[in-house]
Backbone as XML, in Angstrom:
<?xml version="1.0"?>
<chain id="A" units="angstrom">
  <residue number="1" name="UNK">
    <atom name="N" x="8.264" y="-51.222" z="-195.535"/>
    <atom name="CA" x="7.074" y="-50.653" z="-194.940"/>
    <atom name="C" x="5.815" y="-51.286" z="-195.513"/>
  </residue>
  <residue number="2" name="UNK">
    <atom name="N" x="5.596" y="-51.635" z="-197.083"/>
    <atom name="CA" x="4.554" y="-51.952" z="-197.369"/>
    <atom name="C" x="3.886" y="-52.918" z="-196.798"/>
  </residue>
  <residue number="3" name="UNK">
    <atom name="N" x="4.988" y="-54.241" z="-196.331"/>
    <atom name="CA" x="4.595" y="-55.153" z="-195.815"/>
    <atom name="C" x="4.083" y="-55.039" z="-194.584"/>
  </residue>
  <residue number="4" name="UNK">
    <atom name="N" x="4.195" y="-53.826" z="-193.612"/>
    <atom name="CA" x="3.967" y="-53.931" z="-192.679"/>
    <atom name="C" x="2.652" y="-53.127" z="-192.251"/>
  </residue>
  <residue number="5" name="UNK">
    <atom name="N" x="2.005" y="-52.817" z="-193.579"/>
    <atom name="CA" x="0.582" y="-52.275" z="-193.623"/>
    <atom name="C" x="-0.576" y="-52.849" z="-192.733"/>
  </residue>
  <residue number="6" name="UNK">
    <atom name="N" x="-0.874" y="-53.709" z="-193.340"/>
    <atom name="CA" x="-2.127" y="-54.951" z="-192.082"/>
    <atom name="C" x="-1.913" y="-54.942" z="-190.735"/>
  </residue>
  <residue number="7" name="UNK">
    <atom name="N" x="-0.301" y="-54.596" z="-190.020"/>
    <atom name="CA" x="0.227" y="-54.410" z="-188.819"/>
    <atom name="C" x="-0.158" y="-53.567" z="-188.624"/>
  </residue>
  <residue number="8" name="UNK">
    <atom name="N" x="0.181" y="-52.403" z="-189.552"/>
    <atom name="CA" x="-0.287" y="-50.453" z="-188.400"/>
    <atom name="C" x="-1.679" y="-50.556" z="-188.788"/>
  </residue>
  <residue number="9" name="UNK">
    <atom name="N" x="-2.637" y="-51.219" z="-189.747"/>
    <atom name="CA" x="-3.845" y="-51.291" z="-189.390"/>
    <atom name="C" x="-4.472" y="-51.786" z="-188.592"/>
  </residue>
  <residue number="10" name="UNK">
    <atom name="N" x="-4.215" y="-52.861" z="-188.173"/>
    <atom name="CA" x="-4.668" y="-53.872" z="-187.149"/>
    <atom name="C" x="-4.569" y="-52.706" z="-185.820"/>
  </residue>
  <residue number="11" name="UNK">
    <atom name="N" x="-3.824" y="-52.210" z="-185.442"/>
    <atom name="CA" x="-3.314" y="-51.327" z="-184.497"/>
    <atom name="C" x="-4.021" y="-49.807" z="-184.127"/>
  </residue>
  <residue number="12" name="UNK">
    <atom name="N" x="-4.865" y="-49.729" z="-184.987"/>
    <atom name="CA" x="-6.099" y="-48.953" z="-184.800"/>
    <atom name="C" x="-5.536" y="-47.918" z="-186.172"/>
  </residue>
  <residue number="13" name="UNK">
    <atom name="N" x="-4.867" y="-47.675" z="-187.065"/>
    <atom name="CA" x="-4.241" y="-46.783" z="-187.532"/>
    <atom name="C" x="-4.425" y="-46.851" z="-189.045"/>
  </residue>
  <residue number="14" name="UNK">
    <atom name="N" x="-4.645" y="-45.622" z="-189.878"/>
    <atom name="CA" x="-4.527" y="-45.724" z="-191.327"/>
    <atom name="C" x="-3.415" y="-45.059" z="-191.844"/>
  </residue>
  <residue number="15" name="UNK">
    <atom name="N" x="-3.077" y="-45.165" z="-193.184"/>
    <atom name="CA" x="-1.858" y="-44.912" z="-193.814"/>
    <atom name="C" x="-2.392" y="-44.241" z="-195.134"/>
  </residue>
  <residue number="16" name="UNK">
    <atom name="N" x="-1.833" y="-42.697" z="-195.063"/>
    <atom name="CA" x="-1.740" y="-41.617" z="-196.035"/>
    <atom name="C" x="-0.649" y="-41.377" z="-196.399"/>
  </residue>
  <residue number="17" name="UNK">
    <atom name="N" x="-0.413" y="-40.912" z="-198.079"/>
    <atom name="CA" x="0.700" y="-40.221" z="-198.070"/>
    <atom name="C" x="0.381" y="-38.956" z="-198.903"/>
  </residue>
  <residue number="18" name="UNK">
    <atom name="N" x="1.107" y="-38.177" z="-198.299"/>
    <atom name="CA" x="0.992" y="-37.041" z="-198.442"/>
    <atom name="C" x="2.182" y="-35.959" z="-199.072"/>
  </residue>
  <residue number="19" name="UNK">
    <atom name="N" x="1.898" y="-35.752" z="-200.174"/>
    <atom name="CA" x="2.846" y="-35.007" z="-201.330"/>
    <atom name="C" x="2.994" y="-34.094" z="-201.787"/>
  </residue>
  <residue number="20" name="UNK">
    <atom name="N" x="3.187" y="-32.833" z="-202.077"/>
    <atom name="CA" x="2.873" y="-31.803" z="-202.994"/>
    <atom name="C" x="2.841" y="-31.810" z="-204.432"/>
  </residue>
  <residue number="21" name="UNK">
    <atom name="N" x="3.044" y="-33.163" z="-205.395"/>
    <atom name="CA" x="2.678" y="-33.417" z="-206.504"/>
    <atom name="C" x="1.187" y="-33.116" z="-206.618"/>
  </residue>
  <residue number="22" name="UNK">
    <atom name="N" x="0.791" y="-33.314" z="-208.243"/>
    <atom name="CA" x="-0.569" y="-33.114" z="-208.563"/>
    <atom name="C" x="-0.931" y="-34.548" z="-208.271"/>
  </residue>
  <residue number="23" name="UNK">
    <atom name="N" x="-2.405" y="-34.339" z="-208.285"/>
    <atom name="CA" x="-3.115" y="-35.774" z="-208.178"/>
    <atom name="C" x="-2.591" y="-36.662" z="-208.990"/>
  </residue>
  <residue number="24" name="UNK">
    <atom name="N" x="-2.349" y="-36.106" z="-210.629"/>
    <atom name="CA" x="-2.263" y="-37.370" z="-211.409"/>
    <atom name="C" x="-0.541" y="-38.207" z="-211.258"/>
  </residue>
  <residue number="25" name="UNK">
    <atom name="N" x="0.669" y="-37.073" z="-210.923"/>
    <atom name="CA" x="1.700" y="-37.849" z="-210.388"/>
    <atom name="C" x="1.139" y="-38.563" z="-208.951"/>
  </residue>
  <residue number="26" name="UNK">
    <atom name="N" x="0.418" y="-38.242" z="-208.213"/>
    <atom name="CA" x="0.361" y="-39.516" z="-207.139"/>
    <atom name="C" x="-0.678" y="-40.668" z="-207.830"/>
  </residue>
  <residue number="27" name="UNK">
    <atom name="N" x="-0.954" y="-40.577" z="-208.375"/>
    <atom name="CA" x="-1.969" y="-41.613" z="-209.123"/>
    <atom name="C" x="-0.873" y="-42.814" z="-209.708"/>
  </residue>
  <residue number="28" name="UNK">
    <atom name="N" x="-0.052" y="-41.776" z="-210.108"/>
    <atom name="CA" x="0.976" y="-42.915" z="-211.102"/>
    <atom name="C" x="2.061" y="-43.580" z="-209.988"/>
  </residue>
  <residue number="29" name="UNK">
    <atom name="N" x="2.449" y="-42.628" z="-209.223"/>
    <atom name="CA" x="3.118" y="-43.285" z="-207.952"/>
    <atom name="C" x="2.938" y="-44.304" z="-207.348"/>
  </residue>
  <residue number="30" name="UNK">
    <atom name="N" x="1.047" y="-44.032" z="-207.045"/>
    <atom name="CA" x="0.587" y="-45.446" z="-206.084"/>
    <atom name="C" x="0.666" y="-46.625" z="-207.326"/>
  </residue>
  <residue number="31" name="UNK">
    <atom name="N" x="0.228" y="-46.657" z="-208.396"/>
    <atom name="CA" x="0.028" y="-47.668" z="-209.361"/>
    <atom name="C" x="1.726" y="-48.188" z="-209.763"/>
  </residue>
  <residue number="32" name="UNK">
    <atom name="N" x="2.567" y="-47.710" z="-209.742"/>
    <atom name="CA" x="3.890" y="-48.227" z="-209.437"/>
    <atom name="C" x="4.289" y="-48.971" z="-208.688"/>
  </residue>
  <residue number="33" name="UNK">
    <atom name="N" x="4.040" y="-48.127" z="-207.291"/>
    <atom name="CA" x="4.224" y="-48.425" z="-206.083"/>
    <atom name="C" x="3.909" y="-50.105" z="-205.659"/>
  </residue>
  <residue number="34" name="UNK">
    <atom name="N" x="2.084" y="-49.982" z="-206.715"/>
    <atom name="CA" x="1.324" y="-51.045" z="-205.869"/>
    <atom name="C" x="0.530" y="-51.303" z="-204.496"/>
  </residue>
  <residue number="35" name="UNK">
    <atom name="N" x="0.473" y="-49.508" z="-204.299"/>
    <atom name="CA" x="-0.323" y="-49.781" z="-202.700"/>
    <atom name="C" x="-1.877" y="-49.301" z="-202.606"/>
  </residue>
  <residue number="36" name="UNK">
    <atom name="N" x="-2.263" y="-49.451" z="-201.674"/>
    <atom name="CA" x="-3.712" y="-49.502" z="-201.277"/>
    <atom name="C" x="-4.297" y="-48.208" z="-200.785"/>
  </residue>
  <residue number="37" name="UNK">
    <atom name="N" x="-3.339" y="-47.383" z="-200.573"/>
    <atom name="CA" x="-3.907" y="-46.715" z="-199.245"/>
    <atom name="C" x="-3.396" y="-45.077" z="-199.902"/>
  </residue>
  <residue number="38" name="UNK">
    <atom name="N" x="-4.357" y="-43.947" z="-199.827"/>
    <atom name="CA" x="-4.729" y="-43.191" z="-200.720"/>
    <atom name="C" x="-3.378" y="-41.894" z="-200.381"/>
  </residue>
  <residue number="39" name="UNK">
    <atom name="N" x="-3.121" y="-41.651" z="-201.657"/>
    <atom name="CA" x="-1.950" y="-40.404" z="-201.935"/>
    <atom name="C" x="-3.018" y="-38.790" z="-201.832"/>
  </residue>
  <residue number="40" name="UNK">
    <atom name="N" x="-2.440" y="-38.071" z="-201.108"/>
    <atom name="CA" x="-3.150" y="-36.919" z="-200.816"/>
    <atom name="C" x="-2.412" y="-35.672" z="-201.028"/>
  </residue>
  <residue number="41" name="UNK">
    <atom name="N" x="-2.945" y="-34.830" z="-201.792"/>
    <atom name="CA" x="-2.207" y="-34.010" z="-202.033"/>
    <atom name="C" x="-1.780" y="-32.601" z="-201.654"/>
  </residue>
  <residue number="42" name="UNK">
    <atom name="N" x="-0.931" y="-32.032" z="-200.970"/>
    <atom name="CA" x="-0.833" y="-30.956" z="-200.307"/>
    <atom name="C" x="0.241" y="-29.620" z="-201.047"/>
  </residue>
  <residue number="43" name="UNK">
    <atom name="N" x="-1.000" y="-29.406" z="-202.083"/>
    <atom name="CA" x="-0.219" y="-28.710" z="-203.307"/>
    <atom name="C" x="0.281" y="-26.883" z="-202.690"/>
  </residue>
  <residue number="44" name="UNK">
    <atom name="N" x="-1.115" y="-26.937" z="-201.686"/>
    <atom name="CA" x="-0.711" y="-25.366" z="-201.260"/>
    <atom name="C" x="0.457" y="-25.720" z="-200.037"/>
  </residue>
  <residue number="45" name="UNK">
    <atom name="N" x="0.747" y="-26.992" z="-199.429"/>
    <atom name="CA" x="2.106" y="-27.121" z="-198.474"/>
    <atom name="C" x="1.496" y="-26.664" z="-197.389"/>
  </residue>
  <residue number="46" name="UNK">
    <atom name="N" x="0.278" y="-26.426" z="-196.891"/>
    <atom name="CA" x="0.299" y="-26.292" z="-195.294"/>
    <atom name="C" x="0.616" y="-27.190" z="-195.080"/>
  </residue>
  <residue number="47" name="UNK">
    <atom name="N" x="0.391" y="-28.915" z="-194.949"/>
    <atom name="CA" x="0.727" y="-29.707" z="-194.274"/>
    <atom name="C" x="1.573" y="-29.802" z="-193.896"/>
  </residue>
  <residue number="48" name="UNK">
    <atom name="N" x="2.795" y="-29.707" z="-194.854"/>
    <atom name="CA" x="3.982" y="-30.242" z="-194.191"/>
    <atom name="C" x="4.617" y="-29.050" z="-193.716"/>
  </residue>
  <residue number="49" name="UNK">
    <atom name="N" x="3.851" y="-28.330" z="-193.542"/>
    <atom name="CA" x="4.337" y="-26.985" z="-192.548"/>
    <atom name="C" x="4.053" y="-27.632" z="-191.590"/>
  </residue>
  <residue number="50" name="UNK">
    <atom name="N" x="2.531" y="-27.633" z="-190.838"/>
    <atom name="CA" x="2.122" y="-27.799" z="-189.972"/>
    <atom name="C" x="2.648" y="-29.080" z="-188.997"/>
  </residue>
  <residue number="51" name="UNK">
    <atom name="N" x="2.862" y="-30.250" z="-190.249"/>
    <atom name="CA" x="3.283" y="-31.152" z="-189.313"/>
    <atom name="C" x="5.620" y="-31.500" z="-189.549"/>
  </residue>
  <residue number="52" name="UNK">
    <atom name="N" x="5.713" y="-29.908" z="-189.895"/>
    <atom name="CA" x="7.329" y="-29.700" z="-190.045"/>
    <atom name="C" x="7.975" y="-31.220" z="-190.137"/>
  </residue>
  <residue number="53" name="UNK">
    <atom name="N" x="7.463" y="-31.575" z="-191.732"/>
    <atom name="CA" x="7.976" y="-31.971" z="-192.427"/>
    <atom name="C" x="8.759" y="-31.500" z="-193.884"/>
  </residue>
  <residue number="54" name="UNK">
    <atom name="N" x="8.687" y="-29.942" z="-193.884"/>
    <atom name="CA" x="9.205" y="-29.233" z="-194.918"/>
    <atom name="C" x="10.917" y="-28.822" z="-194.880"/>
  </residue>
  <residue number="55" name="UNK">
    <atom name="N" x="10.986" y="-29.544" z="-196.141"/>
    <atom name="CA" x="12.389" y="-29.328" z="-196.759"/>
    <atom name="C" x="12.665" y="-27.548" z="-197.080"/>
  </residue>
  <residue number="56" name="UNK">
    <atom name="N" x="12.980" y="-27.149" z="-197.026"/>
    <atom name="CA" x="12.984" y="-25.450" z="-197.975"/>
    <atom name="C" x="13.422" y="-25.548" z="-198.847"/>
  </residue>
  <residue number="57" name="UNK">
    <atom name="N" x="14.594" y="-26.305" z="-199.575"/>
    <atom name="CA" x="14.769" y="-26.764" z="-200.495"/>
    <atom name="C" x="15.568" y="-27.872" z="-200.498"/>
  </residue>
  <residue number="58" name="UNK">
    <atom name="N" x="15.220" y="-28.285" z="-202.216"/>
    <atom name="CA" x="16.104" y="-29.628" z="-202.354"/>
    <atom name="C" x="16.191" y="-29.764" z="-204.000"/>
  </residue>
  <residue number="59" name="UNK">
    <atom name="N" x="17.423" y="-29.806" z="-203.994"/>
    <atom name="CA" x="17.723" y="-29.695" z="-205.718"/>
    <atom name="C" x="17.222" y="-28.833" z="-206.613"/>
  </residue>
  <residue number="60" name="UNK">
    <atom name="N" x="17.257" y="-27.789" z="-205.720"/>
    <atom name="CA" x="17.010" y="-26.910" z="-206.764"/>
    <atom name="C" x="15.147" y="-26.774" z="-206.563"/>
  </residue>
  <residue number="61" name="UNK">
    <atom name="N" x="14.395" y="-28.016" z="-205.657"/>
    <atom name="CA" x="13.149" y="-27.163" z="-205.446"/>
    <atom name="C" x="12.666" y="-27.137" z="-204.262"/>
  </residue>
  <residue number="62" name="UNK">
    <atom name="N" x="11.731" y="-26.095" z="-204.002"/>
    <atom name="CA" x="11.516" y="-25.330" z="-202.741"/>
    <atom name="C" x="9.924" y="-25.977" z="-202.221"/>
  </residue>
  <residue number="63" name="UNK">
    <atom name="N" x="10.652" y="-25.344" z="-200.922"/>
    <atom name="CA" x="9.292" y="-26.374" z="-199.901"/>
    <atom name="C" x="8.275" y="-27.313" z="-200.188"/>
  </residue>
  <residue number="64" name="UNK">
    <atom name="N" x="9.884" y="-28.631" z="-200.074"/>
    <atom name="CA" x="9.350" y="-30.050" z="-200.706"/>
    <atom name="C" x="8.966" y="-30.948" z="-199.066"/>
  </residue>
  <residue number="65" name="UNK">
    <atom name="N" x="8.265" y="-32.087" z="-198.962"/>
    <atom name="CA" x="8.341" y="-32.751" z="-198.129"/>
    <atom name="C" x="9.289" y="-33.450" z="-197.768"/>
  </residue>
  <residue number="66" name="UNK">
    <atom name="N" x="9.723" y="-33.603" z="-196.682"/>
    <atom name="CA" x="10.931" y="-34.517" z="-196.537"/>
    <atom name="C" x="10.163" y="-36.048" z="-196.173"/>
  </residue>
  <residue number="67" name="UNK">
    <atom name="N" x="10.931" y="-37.235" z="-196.108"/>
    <atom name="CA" x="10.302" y="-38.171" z="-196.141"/>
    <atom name="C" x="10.368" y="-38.462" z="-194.890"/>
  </residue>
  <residue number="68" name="UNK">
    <atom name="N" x="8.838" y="-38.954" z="-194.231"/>
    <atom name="CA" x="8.528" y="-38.646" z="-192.753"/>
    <atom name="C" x="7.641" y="-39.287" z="-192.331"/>
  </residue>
  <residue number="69" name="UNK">
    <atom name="N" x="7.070" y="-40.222" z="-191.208"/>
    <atom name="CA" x="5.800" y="-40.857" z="-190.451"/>
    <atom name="C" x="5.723" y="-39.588" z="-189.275"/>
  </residue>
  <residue number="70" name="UNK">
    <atom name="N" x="4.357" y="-39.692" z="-189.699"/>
    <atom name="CA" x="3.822" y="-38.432" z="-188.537"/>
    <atom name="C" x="2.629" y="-39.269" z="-187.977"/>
  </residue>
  <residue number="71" name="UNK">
    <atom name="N" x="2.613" y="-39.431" z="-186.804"/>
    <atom name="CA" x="1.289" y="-40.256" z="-186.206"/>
    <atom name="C" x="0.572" y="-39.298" z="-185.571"/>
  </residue>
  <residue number="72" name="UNK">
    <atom name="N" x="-0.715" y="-38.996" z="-185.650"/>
    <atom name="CA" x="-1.850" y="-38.058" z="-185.264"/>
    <atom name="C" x="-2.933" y="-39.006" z="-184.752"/>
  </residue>
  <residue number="73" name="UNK">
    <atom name="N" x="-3.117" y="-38.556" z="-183.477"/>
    <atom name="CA" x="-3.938" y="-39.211" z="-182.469"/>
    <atom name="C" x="-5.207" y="-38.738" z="-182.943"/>
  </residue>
  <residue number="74" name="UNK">
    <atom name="N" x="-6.259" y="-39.753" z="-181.988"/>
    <atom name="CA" x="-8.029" y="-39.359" z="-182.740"/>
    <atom name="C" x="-7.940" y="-37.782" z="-182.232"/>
  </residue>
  <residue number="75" name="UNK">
    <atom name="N" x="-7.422" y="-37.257" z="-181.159"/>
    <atom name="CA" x="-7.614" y="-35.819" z="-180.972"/>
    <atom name="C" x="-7.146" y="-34.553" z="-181.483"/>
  </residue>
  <residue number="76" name="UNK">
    <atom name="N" x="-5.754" y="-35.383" z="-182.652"/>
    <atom name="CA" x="-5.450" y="-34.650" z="-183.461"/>
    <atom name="C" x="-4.124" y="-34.103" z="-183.127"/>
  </residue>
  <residue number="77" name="UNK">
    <atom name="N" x="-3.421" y="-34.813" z="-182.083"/>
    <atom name="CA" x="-2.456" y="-34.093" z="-181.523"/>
    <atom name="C" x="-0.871" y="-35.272" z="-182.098"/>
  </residue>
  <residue number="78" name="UNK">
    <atom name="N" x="-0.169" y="-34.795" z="-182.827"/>
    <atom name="CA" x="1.101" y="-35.311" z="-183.145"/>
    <atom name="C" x="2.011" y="-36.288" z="-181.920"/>
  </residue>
  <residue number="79" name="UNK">
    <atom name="N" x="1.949" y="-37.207" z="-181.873"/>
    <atom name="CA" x="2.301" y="-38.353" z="-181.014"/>
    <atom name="C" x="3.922" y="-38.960" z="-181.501"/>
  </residue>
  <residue number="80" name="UNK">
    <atom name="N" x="4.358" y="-38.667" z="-182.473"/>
    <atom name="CA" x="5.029" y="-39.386" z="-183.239"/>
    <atom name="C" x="5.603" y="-38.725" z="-184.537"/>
  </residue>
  <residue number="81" name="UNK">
    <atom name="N" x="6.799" y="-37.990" z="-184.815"/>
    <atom name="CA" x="7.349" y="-37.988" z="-185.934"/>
    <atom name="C" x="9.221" y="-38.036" z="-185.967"/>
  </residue>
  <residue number="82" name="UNK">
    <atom name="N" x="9.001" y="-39.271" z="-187.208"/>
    <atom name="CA" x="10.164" y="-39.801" z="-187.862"/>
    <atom name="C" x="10.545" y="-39.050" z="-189.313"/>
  </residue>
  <residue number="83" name="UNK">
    <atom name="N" x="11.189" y="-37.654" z="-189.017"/>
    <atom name="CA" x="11.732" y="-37.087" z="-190.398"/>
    <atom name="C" x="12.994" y="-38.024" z="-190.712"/>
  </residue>
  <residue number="84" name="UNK">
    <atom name="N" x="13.105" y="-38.511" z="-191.654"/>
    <atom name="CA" x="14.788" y="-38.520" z="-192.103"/>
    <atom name="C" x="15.223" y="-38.056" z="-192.894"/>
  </residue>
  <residue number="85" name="UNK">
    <atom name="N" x="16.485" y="-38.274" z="-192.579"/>
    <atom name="CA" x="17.642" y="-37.711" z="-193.574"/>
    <atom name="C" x="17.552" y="-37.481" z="-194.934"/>
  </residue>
  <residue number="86" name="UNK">
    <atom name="N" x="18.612" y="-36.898" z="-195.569"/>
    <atom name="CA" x="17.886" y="-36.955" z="-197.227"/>
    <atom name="C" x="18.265" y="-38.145" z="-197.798"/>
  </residue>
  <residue number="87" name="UNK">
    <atom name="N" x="17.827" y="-38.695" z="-198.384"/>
    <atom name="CA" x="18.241" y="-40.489" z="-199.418"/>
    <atom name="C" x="18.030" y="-41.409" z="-198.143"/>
  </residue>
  <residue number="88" name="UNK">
    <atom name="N" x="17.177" y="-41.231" z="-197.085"/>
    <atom name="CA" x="16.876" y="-42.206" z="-196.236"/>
    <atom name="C" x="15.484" y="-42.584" z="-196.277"/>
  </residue>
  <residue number="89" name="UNK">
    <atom name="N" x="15.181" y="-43.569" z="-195.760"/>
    <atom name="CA" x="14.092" y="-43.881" z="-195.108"/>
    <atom name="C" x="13.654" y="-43.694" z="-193.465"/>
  </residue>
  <residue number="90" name="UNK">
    <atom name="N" x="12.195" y="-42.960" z="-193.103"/>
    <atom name="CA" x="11.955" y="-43.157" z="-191.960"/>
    <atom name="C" x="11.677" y="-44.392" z="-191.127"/>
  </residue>
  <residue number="91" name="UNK">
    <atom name="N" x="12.312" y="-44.416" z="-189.845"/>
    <atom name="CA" x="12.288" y="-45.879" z="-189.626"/>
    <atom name="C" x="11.194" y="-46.736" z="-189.460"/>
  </residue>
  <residue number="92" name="UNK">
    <atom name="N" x="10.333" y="-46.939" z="-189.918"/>
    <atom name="CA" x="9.133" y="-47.918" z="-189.682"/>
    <atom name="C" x="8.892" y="-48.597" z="-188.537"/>
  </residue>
  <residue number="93" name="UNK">
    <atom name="N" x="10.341" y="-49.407" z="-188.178"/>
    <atom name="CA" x="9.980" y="-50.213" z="-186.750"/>
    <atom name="C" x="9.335" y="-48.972" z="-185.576"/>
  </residue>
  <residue number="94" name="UNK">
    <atom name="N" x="10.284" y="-47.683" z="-185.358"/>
    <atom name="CA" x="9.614" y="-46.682" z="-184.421"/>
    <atom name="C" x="8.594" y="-46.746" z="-184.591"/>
  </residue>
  <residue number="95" name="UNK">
    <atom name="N" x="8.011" y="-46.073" z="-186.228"/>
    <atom name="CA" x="6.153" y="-46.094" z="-186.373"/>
    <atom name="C" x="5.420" y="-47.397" z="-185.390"/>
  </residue>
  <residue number="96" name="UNK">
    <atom name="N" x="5.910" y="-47.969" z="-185.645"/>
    <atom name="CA" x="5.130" y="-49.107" z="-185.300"/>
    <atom name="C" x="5.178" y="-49.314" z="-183.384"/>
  </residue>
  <residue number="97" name="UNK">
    <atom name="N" x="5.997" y="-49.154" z="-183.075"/>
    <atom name="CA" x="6.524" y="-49.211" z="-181.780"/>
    <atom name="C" x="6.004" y="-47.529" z="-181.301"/>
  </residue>
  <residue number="98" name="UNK">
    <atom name="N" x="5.571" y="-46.840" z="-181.321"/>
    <atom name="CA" x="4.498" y="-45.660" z="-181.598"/>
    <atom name="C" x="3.246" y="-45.928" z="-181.095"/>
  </residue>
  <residue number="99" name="UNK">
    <atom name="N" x="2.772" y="-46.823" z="-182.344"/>
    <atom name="CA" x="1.920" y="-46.933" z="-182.687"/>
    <atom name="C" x="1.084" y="-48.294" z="-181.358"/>
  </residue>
  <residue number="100" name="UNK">
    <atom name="N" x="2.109" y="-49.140" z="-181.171"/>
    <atom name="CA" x="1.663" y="-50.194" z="-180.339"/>
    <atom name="C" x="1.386" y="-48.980" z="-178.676"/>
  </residue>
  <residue number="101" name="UNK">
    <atom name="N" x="2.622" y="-47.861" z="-178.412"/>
    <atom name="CA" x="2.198" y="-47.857" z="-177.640"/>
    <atom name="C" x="0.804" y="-46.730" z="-177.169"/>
  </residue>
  <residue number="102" name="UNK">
    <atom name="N" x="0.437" y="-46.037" z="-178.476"/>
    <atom name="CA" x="-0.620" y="-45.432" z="-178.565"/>
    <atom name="C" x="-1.974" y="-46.481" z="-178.207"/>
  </residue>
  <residue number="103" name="UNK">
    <atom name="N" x="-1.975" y="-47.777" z="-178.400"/>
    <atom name="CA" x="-2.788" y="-48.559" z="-178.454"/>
    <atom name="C" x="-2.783" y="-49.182" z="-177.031"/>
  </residue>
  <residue number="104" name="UNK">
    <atom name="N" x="-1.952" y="-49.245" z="-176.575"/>
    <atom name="CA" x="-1.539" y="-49.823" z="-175.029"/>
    <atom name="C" x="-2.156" y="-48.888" z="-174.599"/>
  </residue>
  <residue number="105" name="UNK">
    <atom name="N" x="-2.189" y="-47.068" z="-174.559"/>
    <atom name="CA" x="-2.697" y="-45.968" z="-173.526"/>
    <atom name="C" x="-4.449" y="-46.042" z="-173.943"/>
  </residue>
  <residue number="106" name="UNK">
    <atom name="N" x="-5.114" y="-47.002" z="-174.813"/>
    <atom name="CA" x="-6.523" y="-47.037" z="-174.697"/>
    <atom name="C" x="-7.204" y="-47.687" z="-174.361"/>
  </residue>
</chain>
């Protein structure tokens, strides 16, 4: 996915991630990670209510995010979500193929 950053930007689109860690574990995440593009934190969990990406539990902890691309149009309306599995990755090529055709309808 990282590599394919400059692509979903070019494409009218920015890239959040969004966690229920504290700021300073996403701080250390992105600086691991190596990426650009800002970790946000959703400690009270509406988000991933709202955009039902919530685990209820997992190992023992409760209403975690599952790992997920959620694409939200300028009007705010969910266009696009890739939950996966647990120990997976969401598929990126979809995001992107999403994303091209969100850009085709403008």
């Amino acid at each position: 996915m990282w590599g394919r950053i400059e692509e979903i930007r070019a494409l009218g689109a920015e890239v959040y991630a969004i966690s229920c860690d504290s700021h300073f574990a996403q701080a250390a995440w992105a600086r691991e990670l190596g990426v650009d593009f800002p970790f946000l934190s959703d400690w009270s969990r509406e988000v991933i209510a709202a955009y039902d990406v919530k685990l209820d539990e997992l190992a023992g902890y409760r209403e975690v995010p599952a790992r997920a691309f959620v694409i939200v149009d300028r009007d705010g309306t969910i266009v696009h979500r890739d939950r996966a599995p647990l120990r997976a990755l969401p598929d990126v090529n979809a995001a992107v193929a999403a994303l091209r055709s969100l850009a085709a309808r403008s």
